[in-house]
C-alpha positions, 0 to 999 in steps of 0.5 A: 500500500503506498504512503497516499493510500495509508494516509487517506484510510488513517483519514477515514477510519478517524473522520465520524461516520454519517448517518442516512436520515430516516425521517424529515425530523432527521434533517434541519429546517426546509429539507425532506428525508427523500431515499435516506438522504436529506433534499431541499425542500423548495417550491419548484425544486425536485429532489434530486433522484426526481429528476434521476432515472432508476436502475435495478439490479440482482446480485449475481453472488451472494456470501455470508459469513459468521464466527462459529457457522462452522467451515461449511461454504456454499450453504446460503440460509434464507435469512441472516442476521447482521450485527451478532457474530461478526456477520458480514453480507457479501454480494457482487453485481453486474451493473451495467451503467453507461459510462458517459452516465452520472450516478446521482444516488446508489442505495443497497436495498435490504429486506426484513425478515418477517418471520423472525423475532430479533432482539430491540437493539438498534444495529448500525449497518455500513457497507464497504468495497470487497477488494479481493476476488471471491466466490461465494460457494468456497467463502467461510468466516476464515477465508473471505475476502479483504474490505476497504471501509471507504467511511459510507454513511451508516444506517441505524435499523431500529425495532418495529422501524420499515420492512426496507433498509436502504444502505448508502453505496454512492461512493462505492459504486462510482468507483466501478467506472474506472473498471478498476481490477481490485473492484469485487463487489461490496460487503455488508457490515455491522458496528455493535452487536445484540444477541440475535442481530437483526434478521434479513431474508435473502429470497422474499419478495415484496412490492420491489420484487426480491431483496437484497438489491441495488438501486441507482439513479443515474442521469 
C-alpha cells in the first residue's frame, strides 16, 4: 500500500461516520428525508433522484459469513442476521451503467425478515468495497475476502422501524467506472452487536420484487 493510500484510510477510519436520515425530523429546517438522504425542500425544486432515472439490479453472488457457522461454504440460509457474530453480507453485481452516465444516488436495498423475532437493539449497518476476488460457494468466516471501509454513511435499523433498509453505496459504486481490477463487489457490515442481530431474508419478495438489491439513479 503506498504512503497516499495509508494516509487517506488513517483519514477515514478517524473522520465520524454519517448517518442516512430516516425521517424529515432527521434533517434541519426546509429539507425532506427523500431515499435516506436529506433534499431541499423548495417550491419548484425536485429532489434530486426526481429528476434521476432508476436502475435495478440482482446480485449475481451472494456470501455470508459468521464466527462459529462452522467451515461449511456454499450453504446460503434464507435469512441472516447482521450485527451478532461478526456477520458480514457479501454480494457482487453486474451493473451495467453507461459510462458517459452520472450516478446521482446508489442505495443497497435490504429486506426484513418477517418471520423472525430479533432482539430491540438498534444495529448500525455500513457497507464497504470487497477488494479481493471471491466466490461465494468456497467463502467461510476464515477465508473471505479483504474490505476497504471507504467511511459510507451508516444506517441505524431500529425495532418495529420499515420492512426496507436502504444502505448508502454512492461512493462505492462510482468507483466501478474506472473498471478498476481490485473492484469485487461490496460487503455488508455491522458496528455493535445484540444477541440475535437483526434478521434479513435473502429470497422474499415484496412490492420491489426480491431483496437484497441495488438501486441507482443515474442521469
Amino acid at each position: 500500500m503506498s504512503v497516499l493510500a495509508a494516509l487517506t484510510l488513517l483519514a477515514l477510519s478517524c473522520t465520524p461516520r454519517a448517518r442516512l436520515c430516516t425521517a424529515t425530523t432527521d434533517c434541519a429546517s426546509g429539507a425532506a428525508c427523500v431515499a435516506g438522504r436529506c433534499q431541499p425542500e423548495r417550491p419548484g425544486t425536485k429532489p434530486s433522484i426526481e429528476a434521476a432515472r432508476r436502475l435495478v439490479f440482482r446480485p449475481v453472488d451472494v456470501g455470508y459469513v459468521r464466527r462459529g457457522a462452522g467451515e461449511r461454504a456454499g450453504e446460503l440460509p434464507a435469512q441472516v442476521a447482521l450485527g451478532r457474530d461478526g456477520a458480514v453480507l457479501l454480494l457482487r453485481f453486474e451493473a451495467a451503467v453507461p459510462a458517459n452516465a452520472k450516478v446521482v444516488e446508489a442505495y443497497l436495498v435490504l429486506r426484513r425478515s418477517a418471520v423472525v423475532d430479533d432482539d430491540p437493539t438498534p444495529i448500525s449497518l455500513h457497507a464497504t468495497r470487497i477488494v479481493q476476488a471471491w466466490n461465494g460457494r468456497s467463502t467461510t468466516h476464515a477465508r473471505q475476502p479483504r474490505l476497504e471501509d471507504l467511511a459510507s454513511p451508516a444506517t441505524v435499523v431500529e425495532p418495529g422501524g420499515p420492512a426496507l433498509v436502504r444502505l448508502d453505496v454512492r461512493e462505492i459504486v462510482r468507483l466501478w467506472s474506472r473498471r478498476d481490477p481490485d473492484e469485487h463487489g461490496l460487503a455488508v457490515v455491522a458496528a455493535g452487536e445484540s444477541p440475535t442481530g437483526t434478521t434479513f431474508a435473502l429470497a422474499e419478495a415484496g412490492e420491489s420484487g426480491p431483496a437484497p438489491f441495488l438501486e441507482l439513479y443515474v442521469r
